[in-house]
C-alpha positions as CSV (number, residue, x, y, z in Angstrom):
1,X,29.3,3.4,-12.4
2,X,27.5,1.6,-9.7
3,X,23.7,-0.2,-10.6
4,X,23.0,0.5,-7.4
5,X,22.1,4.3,-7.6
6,X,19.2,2.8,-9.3
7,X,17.6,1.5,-6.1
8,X,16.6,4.9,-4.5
9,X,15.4,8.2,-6.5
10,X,12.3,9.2,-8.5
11,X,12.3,7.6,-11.9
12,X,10.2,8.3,-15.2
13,X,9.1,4.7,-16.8
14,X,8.9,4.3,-20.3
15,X,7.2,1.1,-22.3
16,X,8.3,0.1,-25.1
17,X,6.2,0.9,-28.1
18,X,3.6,3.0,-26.2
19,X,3.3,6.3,-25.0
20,X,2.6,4.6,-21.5
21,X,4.7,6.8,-18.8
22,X,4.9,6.8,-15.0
23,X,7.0,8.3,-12.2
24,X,7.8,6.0,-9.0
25,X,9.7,7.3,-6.3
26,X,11.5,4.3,-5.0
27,X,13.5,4.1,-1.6
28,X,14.9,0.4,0.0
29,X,11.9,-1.4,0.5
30,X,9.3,0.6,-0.7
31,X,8.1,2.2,-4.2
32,X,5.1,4.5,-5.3
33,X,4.0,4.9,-8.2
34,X,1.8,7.3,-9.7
35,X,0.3,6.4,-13.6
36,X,-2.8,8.1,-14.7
37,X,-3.1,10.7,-11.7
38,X,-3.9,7.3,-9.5
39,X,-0.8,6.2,-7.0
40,X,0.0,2.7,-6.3
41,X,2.4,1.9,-3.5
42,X,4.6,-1.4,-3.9
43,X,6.6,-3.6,-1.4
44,X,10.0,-3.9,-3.0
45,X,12.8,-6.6,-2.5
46,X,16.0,-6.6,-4.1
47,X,16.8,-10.2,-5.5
48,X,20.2,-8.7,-7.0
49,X,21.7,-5.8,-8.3
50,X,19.6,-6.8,-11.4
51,X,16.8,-7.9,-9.9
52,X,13.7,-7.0,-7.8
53,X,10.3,-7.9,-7.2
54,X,7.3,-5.9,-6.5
55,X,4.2,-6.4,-4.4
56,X,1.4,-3.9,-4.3
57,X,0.7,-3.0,-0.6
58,X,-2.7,-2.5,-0.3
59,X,-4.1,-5.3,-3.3
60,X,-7.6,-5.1,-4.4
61,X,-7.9,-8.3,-7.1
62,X,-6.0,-10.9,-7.9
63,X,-3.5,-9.6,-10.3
64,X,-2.9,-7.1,-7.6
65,X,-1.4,-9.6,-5.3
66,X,0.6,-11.3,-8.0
67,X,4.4,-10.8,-7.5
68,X,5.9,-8.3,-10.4
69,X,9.1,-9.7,-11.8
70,X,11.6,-6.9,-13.2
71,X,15.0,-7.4,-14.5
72,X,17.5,-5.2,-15.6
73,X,18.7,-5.9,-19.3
74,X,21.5,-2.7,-19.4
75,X,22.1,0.6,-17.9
76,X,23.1,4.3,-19.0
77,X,24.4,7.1,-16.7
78,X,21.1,7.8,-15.5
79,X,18.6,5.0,-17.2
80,X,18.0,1.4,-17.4
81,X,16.1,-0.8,-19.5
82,X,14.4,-3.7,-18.3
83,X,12.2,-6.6,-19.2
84,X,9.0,-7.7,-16.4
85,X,6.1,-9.6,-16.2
86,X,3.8,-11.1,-13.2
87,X,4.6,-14.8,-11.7
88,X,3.3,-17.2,-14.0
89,X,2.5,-14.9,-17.4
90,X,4.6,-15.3,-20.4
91,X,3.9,-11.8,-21.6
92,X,7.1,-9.8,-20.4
93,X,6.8,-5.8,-20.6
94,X,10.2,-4.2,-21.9
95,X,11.1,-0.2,-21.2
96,X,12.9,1.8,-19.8
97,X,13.3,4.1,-16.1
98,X,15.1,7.3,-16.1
99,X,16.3,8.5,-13.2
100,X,14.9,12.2,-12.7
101,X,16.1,12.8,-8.9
């Protein structure tokens, strides 16, 4: 199974330990997300197959233009789990993204 079927589609997110869900639809260099009826649209960039960053396009604060660290920990059929956090924060975020299309 190839990781990189995870770079394009329409994922479901999943934090671990919440009930915090979103859908992105993601293609090659761009992702949009949509959490709380409010849509967000990211820069992405492919560090690895493991590996991407994103960037919010349009930021309004600082956080906004921090770079978004995610990193794949391990991979199903049609999910991944992951670990991210923002440049220079030691909190990390852990879930997992579902691939729904």
């Amino acid at each position: 199974m190839a990781i990189t079927k995870f770079k394009t589609g329409t994922f479901k997110t999943l934090l671990k330990d919440t009930d915090i869900t979103s859908l992105a639809v993601r293609n090659d260099s761009v992702q949009i997300e949509t959490y709380n009826n409010v849509k967000d649209t990211f820069a992405i960039e492919w560090k690895s197959n493991f590996e991407y960053t994103l960037l919010k396009v349009n930021p309004k604060n600082a956080l906004d233009s921090t770079p978004f660290y995610v990193k794949i920990t391990g991979f199903k059929e049609n999910s991944y789990t992951f670990i991210a956090h923002y440049k220079g924060s030691n909190f990390k975020q852990k879930g997992e993204a579902i691939k729904i299309k």
